[in-house]
PDB file of N, CA, C, O and CB in Angstrom:
ATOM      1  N   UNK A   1      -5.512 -27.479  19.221  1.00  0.00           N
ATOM      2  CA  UNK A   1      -5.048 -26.529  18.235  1.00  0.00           C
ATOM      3  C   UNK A   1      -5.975 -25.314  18.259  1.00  0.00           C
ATOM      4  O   UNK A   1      -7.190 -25.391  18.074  1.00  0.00           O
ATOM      5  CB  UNK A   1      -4.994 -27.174  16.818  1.00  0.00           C
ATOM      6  N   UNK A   2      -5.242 -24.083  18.524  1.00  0.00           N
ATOM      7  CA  UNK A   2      -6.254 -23.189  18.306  1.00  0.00           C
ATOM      8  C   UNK A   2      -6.413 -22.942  16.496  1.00  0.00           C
ATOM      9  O   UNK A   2      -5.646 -23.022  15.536  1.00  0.00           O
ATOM     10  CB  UNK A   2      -5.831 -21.768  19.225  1.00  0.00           C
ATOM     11  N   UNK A   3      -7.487 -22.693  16.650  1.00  0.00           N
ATOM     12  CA  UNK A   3      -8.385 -22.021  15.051  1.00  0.00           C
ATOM     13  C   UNK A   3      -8.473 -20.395  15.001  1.00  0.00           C
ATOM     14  O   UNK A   3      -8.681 -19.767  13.963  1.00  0.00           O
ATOM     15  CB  UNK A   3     -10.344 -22.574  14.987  1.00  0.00           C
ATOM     16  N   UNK A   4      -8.307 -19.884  16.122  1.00  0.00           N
ATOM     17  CA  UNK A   4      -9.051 -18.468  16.477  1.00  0.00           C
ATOM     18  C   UNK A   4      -7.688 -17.308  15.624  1.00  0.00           C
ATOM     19  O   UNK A   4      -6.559 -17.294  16.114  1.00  0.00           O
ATOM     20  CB  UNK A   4      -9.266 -18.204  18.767  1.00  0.00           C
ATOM     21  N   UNK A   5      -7.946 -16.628  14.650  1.00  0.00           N
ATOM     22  CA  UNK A   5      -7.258 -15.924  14.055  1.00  0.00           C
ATOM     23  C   UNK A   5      -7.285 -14.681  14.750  1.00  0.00           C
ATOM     24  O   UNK A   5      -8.182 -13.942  15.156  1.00  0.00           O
ATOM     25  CB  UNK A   5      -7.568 -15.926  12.833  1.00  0.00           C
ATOM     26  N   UNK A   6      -5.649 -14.664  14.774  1.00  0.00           N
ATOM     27  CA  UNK A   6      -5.102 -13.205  15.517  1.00  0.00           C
ATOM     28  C   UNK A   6      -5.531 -12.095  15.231  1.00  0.00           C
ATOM     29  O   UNK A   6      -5.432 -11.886  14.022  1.00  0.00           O
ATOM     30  CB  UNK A   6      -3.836 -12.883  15.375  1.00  0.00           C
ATOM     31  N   UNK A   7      -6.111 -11.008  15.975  1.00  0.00           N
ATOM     32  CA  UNK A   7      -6.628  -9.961  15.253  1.00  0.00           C
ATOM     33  C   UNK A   7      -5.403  -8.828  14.868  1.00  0.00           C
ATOM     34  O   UNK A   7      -4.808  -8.084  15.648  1.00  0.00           O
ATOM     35  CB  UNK A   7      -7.826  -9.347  16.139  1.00  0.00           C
ATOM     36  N   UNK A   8      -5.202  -8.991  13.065  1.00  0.00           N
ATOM     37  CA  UNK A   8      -3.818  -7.939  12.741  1.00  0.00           C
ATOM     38  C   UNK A   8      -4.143  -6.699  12.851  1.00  0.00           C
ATOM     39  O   UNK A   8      -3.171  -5.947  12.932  1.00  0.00           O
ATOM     40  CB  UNK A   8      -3.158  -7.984  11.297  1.00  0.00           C
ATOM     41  N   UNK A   9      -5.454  -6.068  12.894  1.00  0.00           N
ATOM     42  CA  UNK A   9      -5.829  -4.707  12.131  1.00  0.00           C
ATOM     43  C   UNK A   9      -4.943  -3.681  12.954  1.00  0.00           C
ATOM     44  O   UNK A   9      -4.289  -2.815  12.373  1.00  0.00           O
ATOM     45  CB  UNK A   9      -7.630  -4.276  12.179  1.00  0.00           C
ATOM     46  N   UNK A  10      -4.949  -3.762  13.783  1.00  0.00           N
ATOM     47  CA  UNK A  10      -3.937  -2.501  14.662  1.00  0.00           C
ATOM     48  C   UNK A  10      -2.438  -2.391  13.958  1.00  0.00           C
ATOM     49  O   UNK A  10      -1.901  -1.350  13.579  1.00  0.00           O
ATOM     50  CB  UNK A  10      -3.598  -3.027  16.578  1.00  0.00           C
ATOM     51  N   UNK A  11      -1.970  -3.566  13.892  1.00  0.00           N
ATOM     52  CA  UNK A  11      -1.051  -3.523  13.564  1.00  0.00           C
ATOM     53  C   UNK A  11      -0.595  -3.259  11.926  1.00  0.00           C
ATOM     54  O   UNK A  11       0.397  -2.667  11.501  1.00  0.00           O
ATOM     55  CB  UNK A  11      -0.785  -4.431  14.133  1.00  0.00           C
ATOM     56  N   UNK A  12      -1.373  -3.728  11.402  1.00  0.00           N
ATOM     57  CA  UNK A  12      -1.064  -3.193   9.922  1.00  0.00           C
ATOM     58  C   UNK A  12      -1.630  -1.677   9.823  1.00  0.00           C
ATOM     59  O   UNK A  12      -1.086  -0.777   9.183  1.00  0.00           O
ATOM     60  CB  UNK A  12      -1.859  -4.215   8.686  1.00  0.00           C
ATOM     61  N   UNK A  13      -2.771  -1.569  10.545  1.00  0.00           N
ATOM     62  CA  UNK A  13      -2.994   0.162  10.635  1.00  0.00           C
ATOM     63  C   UNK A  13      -1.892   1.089  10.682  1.00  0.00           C
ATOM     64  O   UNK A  13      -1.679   2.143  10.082  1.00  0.00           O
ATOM     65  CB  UNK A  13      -3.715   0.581  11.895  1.00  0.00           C
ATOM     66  N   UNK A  14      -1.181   0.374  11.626  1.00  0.00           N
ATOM     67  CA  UNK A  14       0.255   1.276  11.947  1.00  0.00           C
ATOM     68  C   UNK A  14       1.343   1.121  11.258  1.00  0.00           C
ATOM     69  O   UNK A  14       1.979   2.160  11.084  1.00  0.00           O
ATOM     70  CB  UNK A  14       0.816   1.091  13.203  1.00  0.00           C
ATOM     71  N   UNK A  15       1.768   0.175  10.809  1.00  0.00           N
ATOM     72  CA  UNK A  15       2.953   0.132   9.521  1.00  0.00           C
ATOM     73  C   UNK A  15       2.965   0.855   8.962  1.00  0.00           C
ATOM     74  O   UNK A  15       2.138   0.873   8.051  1.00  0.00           O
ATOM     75  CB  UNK A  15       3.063  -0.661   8.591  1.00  0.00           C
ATOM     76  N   UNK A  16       3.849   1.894   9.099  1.00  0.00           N
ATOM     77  CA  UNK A  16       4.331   2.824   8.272  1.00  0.00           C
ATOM     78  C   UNK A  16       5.715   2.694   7.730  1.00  0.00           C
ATOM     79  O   UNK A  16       6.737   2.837   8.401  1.00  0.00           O
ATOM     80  CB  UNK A  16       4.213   3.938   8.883  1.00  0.00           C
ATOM     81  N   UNK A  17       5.649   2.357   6.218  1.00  0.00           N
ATOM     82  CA  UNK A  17       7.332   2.056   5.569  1.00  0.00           C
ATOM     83  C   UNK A  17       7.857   3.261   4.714  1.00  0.00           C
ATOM     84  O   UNK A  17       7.263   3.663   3.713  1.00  0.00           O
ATOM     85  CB  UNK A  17       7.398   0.594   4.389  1.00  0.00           C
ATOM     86  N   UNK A  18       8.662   3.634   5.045  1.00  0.00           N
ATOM     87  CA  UNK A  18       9.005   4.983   4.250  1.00  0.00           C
ATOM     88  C   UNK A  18       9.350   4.353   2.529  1.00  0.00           C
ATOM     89  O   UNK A  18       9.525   3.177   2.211  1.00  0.00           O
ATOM     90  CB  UNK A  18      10.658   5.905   5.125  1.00  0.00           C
ATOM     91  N   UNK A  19       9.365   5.546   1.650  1.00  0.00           N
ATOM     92  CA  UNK A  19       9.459   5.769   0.213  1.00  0.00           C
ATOM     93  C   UNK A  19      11.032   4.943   0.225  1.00  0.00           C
ATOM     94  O   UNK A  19      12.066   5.215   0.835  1.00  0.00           O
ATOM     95  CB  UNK A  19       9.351   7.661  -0.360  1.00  0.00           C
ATOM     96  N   UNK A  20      10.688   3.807  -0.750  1.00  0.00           N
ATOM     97  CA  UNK A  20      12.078   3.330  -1.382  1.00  0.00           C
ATOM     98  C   UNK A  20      12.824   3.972  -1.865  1.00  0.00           C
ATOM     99  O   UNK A  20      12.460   4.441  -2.943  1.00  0.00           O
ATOM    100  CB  UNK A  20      12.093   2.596  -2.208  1.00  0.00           C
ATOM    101  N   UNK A  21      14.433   4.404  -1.307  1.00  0.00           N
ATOM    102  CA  UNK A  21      15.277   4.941  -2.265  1.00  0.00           C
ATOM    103  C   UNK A  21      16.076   3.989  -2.941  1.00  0.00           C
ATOM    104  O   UNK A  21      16.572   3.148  -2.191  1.00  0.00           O
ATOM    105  CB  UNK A  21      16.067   5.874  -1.726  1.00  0.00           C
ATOM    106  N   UNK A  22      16.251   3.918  -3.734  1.00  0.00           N
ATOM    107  CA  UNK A  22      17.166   3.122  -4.677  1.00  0.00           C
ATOM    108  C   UNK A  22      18.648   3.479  -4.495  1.00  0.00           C
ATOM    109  O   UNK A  22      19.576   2.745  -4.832  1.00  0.00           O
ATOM    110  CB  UNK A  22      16.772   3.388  -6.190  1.00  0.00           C
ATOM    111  N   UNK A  23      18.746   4.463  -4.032  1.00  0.00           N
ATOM    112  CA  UNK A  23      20.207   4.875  -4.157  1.00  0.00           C
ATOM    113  C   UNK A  23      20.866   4.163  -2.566  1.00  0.00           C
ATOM    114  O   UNK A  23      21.995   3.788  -2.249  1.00  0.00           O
ATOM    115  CB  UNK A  23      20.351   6.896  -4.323  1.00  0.00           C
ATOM    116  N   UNK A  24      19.863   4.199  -2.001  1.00  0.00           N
ATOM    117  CA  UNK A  24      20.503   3.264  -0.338  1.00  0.00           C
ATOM    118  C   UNK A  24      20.487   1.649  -0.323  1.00  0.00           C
ATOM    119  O   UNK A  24      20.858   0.930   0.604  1.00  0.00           O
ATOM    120  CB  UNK A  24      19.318   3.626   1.208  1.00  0.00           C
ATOM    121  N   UNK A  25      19.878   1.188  -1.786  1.00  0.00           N
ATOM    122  CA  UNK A  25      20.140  -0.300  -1.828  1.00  0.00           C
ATOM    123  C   UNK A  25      21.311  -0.870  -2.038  1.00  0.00           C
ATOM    124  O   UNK A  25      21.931  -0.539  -3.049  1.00  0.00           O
ATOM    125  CB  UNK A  25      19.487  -0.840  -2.667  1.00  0.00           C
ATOM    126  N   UNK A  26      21.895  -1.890  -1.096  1.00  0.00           N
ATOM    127  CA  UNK A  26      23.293  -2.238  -1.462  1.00  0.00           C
ATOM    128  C   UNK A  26      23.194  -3.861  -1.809  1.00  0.00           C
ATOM    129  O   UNK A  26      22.149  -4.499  -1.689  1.00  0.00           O
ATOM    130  CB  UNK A  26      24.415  -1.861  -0.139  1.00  0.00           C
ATOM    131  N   UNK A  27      24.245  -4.330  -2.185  1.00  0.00           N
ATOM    132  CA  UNK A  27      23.846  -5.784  -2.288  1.00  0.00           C
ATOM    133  C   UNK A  27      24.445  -6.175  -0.870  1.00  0.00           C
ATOM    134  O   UNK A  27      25.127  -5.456  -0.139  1.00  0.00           O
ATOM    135  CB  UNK A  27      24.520  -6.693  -3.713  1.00  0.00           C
ATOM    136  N   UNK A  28      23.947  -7.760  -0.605  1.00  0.00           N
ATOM    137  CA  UNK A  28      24.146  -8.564   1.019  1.00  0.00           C
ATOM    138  C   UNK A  28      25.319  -9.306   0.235  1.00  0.00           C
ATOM    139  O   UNK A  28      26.290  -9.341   0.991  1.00  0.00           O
ATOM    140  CB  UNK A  28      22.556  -9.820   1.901  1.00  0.00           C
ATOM    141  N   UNK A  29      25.574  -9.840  -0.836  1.00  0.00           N
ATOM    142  CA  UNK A  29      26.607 -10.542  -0.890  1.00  0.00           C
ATOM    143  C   UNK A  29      27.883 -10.006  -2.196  1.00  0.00           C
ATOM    144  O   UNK A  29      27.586  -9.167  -3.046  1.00  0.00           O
ATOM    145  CB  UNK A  29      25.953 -11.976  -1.061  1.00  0.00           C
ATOM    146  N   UNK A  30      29.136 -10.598  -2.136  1.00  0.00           N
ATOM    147  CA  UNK A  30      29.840  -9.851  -2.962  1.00  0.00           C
ATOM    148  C   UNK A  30      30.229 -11.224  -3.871  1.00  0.00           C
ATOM    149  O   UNK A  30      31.389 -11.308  -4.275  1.00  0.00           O
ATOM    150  CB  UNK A  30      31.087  -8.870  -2.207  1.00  0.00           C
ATOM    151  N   UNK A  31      29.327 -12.236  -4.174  1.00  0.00           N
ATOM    152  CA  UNK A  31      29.405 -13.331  -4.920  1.00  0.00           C
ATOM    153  C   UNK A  31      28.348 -12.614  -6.473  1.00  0.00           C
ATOM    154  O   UNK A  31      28.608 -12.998  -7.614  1.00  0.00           O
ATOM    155  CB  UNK A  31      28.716 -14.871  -3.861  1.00  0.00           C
ATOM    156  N   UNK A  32      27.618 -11.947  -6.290  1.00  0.00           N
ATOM    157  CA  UNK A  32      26.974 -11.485  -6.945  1.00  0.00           C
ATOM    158  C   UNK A  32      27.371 -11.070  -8.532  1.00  0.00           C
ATOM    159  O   UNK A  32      28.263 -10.228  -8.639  1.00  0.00           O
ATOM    160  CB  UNK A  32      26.662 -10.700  -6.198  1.00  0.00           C
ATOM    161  N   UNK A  33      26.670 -11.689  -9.983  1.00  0.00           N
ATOM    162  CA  UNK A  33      27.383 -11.151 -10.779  1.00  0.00           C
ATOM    163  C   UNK A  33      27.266  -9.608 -11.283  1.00  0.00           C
ATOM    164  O   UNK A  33      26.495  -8.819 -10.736  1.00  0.00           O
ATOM    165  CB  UNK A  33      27.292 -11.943 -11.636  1.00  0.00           C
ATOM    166  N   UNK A  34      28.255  -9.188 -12.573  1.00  0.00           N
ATOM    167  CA  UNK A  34      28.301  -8.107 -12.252  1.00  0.00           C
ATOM    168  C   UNK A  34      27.428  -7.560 -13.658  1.00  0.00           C
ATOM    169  O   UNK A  34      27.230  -6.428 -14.097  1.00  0.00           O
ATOM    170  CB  UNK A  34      29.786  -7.663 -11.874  1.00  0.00           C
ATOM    171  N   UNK A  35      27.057  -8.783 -14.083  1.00  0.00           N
ATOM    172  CA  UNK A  35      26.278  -8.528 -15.775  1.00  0.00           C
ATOM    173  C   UNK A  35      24.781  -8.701 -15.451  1.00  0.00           C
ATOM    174  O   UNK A  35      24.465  -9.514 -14.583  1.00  0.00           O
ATOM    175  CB  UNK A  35      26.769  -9.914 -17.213  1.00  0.00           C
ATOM    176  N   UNK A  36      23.817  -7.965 -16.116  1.00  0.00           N
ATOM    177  CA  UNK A  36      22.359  -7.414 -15.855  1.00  0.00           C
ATOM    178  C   UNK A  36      22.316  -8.917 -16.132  1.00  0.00           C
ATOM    179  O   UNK A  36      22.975  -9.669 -16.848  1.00  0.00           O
ATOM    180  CB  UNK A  36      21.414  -6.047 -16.847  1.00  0.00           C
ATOM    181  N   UNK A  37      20.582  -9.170 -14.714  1.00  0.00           N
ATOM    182  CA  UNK A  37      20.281 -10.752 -14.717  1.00  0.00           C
ATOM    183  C   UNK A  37      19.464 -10.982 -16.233  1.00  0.00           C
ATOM    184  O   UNK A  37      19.488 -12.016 -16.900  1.00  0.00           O
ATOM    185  CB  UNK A  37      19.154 -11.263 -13.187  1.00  0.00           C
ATOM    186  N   UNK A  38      18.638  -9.526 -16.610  1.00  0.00           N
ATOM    187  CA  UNK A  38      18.442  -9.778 -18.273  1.00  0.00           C
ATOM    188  C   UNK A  38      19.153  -9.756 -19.225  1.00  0.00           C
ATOM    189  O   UNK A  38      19.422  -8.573 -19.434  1.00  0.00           O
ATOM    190  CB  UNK A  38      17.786  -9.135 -18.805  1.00  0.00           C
ATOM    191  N   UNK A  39      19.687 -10.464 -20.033  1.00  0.00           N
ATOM    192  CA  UNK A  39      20.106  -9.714 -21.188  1.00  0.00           C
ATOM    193  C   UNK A  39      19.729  -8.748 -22.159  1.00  0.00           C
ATOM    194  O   UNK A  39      18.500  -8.733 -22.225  1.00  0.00           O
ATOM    195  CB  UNK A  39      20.321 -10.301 -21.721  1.00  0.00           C
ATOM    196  N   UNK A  40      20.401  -7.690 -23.177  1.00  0.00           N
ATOM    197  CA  UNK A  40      19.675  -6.888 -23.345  1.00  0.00           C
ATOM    198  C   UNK A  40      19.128  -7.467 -24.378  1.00  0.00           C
ATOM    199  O   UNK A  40      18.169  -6.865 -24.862  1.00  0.00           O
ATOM    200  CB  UNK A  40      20.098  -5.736 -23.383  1.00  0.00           C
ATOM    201  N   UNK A  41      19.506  -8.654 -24.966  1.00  0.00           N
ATOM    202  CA  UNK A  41      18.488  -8.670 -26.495  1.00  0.00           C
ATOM    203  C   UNK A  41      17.395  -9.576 -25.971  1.00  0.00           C
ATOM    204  O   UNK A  41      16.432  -9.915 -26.658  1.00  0.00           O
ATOM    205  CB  UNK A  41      19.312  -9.474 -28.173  1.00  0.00           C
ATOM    206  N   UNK A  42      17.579  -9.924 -24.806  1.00  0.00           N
ATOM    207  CA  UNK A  42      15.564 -10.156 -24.179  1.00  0.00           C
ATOM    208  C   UNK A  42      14.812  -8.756 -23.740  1.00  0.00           C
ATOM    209  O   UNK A  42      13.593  -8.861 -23.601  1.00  0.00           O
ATOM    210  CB  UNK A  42      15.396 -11.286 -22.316  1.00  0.00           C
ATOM    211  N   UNK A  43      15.242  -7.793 -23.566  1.00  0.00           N
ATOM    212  CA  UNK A  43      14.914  -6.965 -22.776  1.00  0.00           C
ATOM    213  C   UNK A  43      14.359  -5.840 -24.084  1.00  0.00           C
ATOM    214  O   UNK A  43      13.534  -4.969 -23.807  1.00  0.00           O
ATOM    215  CB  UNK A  43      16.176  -6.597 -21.672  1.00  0.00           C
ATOM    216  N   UNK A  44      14.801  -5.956 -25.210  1.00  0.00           N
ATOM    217  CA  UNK A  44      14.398  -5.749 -26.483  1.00  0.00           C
ATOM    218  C   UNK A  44      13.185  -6.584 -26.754  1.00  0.00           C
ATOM    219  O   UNK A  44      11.999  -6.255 -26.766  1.00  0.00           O
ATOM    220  CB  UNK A  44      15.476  -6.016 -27.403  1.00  0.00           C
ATOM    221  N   UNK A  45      13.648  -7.520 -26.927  1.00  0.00           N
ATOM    222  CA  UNK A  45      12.491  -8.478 -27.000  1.00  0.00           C
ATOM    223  C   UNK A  45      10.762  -8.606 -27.015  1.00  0.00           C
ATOM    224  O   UNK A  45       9.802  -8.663 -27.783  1.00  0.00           O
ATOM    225  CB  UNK A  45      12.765  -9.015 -26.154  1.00  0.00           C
ATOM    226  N   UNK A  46      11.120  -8.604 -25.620  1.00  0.00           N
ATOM    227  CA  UNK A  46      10.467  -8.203 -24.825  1.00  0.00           C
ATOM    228  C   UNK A  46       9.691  -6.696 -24.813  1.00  0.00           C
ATOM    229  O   UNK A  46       8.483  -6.621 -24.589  1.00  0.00           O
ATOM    230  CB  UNK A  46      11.211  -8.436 -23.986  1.00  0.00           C
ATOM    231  N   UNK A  47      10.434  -5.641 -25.050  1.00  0.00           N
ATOM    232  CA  UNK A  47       9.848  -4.162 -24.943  1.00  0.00           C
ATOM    233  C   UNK A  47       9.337  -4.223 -26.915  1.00  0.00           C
ATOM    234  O   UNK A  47       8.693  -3.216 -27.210  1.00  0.00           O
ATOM    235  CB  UNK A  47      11.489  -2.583 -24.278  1.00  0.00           C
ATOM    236  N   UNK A  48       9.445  -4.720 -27.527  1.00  0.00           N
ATOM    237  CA  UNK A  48       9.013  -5.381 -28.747  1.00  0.00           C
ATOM    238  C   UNK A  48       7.359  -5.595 -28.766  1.00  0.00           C
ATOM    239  O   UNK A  48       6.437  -4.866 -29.132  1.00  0.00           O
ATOM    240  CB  UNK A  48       9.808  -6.812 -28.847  1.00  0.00           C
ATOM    241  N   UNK A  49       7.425  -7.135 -28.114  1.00  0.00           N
ATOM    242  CA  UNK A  49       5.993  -7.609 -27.733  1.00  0.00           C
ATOM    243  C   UNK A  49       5.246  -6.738 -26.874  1.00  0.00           C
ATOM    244  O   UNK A  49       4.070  -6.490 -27.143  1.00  0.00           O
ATOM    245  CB  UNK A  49       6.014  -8.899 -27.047  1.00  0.00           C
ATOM    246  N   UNK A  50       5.684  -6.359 -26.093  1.00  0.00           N
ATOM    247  CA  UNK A  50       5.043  -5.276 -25.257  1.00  0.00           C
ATOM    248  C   UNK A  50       4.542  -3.941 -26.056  1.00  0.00           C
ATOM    249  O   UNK A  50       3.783  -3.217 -25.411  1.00  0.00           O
ATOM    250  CB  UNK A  50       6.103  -4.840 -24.167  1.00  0.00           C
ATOM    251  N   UNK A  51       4.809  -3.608 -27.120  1.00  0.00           N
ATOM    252  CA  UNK A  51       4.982  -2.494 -27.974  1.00  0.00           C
ATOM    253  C   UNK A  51       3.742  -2.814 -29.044  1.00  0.00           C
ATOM    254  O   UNK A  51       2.870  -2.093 -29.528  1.00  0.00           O
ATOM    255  CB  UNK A  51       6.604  -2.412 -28.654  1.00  0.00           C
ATOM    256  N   UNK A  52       4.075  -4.260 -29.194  1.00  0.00           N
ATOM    257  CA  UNK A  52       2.878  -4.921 -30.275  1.00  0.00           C
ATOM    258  C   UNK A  52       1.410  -5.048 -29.614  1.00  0.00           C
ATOM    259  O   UNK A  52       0.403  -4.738 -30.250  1.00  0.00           O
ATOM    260  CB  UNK A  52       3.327  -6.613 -30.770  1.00  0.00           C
ATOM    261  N   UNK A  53       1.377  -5.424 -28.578  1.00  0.00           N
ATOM    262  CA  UNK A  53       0.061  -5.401 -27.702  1.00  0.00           C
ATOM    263  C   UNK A  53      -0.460  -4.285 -27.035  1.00  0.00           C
ATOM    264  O   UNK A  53      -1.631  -4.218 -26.660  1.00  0.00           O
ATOM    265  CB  UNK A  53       0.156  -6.237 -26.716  1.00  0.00           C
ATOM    266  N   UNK A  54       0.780  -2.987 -26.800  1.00  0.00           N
ATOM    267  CA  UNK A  54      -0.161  -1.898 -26.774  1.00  0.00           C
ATOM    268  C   UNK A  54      -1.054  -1.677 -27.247  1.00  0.00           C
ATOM    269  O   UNK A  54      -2.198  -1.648 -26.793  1.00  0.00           O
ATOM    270  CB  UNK A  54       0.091  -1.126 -26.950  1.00  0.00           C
ATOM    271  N   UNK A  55      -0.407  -1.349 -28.940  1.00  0.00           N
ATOM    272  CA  UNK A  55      -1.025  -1.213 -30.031  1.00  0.00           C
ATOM    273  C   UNK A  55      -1.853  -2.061 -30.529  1.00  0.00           C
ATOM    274  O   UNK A  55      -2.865  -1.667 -31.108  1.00  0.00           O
ATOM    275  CB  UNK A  55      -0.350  -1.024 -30.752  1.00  0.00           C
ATOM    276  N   UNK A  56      -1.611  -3.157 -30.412  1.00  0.00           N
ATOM    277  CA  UNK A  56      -3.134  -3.647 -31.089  1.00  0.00           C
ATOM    278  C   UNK A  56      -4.438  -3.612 -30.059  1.00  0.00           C
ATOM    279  O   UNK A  56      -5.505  -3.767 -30.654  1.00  0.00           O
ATOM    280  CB  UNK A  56      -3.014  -5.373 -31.626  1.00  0.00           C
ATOM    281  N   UNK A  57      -4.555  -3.418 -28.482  1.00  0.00           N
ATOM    282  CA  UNK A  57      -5.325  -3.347 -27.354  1.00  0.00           C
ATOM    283  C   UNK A  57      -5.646  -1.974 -27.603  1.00  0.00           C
ATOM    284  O   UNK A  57      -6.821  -1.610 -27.632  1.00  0.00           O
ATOM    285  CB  UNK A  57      -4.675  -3.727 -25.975  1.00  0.00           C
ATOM    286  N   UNK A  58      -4.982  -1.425 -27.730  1.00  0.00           N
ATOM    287  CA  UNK A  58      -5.618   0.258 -28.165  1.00  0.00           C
ATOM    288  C   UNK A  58      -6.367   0.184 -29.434  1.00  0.00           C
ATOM    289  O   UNK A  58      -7.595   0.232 -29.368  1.00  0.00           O
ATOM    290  CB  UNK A  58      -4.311   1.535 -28.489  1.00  0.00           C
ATOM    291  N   UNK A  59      -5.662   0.051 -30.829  1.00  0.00           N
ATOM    292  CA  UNK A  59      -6.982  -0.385 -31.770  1.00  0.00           C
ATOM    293  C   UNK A  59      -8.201  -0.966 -30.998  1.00  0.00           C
ATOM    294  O   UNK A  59      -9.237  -0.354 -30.738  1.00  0.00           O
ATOM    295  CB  UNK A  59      -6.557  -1.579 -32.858  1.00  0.00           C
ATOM    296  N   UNK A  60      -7.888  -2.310 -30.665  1.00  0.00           N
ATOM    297  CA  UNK A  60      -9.423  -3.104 -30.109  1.00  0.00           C
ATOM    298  C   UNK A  60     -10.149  -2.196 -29.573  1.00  0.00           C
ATOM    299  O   UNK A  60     -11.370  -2.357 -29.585  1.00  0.00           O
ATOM    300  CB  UNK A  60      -9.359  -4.290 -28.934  1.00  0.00           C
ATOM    301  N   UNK A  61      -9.572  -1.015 -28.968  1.00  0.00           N
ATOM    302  CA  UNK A  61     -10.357  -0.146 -28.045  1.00  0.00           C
ATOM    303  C   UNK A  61     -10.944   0.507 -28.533  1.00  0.00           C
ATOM    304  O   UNK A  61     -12.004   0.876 -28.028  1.00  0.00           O
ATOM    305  CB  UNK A  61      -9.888   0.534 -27.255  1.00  0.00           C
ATOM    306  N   UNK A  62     -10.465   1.013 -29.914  1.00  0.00           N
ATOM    307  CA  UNK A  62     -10.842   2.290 -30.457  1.00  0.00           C
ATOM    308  C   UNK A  62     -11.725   1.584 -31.565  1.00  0.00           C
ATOM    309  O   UNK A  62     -12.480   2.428 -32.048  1.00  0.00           O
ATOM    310  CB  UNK A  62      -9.529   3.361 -30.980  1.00  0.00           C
ATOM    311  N   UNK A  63     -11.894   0.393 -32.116  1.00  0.00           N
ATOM    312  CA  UNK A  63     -12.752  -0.036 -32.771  1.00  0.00           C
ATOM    313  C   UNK A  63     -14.135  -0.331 -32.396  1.00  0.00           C
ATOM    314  O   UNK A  63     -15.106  -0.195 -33.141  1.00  0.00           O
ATOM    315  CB  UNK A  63     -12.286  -0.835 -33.149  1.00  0.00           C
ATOM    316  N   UNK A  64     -14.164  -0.952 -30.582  1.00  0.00           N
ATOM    317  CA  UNK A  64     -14.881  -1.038 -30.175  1.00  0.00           C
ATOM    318  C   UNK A  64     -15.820  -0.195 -29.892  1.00  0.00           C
ATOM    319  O   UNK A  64     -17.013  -0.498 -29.869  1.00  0.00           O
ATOM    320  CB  UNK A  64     -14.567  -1.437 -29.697  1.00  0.00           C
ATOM    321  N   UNK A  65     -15.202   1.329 -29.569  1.00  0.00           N
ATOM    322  CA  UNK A  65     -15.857   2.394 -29.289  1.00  0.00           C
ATOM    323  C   UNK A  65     -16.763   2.788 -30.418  1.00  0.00           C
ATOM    324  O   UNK A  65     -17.817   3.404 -30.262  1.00  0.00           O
ATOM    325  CB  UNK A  65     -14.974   3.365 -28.931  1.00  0.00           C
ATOM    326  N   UNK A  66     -16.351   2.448 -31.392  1.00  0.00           N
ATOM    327  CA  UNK A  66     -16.695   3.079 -32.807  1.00  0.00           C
ATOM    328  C   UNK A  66     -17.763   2.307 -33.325  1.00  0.00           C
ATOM    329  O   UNK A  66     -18.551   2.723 -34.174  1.00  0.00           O
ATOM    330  CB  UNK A  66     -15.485   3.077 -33.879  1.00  0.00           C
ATOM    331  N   UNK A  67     -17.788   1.119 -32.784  1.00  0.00           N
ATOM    332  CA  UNK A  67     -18.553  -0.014 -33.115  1.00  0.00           C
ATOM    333  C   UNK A  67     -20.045   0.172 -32.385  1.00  0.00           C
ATOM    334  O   UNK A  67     -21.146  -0.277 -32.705  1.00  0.00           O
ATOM    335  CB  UNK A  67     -17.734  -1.371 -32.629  1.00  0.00           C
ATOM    336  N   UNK A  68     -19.646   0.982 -31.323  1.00  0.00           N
ATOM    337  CA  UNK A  68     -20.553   1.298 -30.089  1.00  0.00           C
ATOM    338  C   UNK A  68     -21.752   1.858 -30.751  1.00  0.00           C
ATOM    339  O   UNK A  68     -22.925   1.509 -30.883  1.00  0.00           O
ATOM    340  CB  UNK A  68     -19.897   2.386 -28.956  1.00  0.00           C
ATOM    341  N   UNK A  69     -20.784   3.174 -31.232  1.00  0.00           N
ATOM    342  CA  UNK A  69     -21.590   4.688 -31.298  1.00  0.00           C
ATOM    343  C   UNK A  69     -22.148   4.161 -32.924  1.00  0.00           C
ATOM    344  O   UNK A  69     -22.867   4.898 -33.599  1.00  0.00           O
ATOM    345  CB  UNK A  69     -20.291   6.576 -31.195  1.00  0.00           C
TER     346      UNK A  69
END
């Protein structure tokens, strides 16, 4: 068995992948449904909790600073 690891660096040096357009993505199959895989009252939810931990990580921040000085 070899052990000896391939040397990639050339090759990932050179990979160059152009900028994702979104507008050239198509789907591969037409089984696909046609309703968002989130629903929106998770997606609320969700942008909710996300909304709550900004804000309280920003306080922590700004208390901390204050706590500093």
């Amino acid at each position: 068995m070899n052990t000896n690891q391939d040397d990639t660096t050339s090759s990932i040096n050179s990979l160059q992948l152009s900028e994702l357009d979104p507008a050239s993505i198509t789907a591969l199959s037409d089984n696909l449904a046609n309703t968002p895989i989130i629903p929106e009252f998770l997606k609320e939810s969700v942008n909710v909790v996300l909304s709550f931990l900004r804000k309280n990580i920003l306080n922590l921040v700004i208390n901390q600073r204050q706590n500093n000085n």
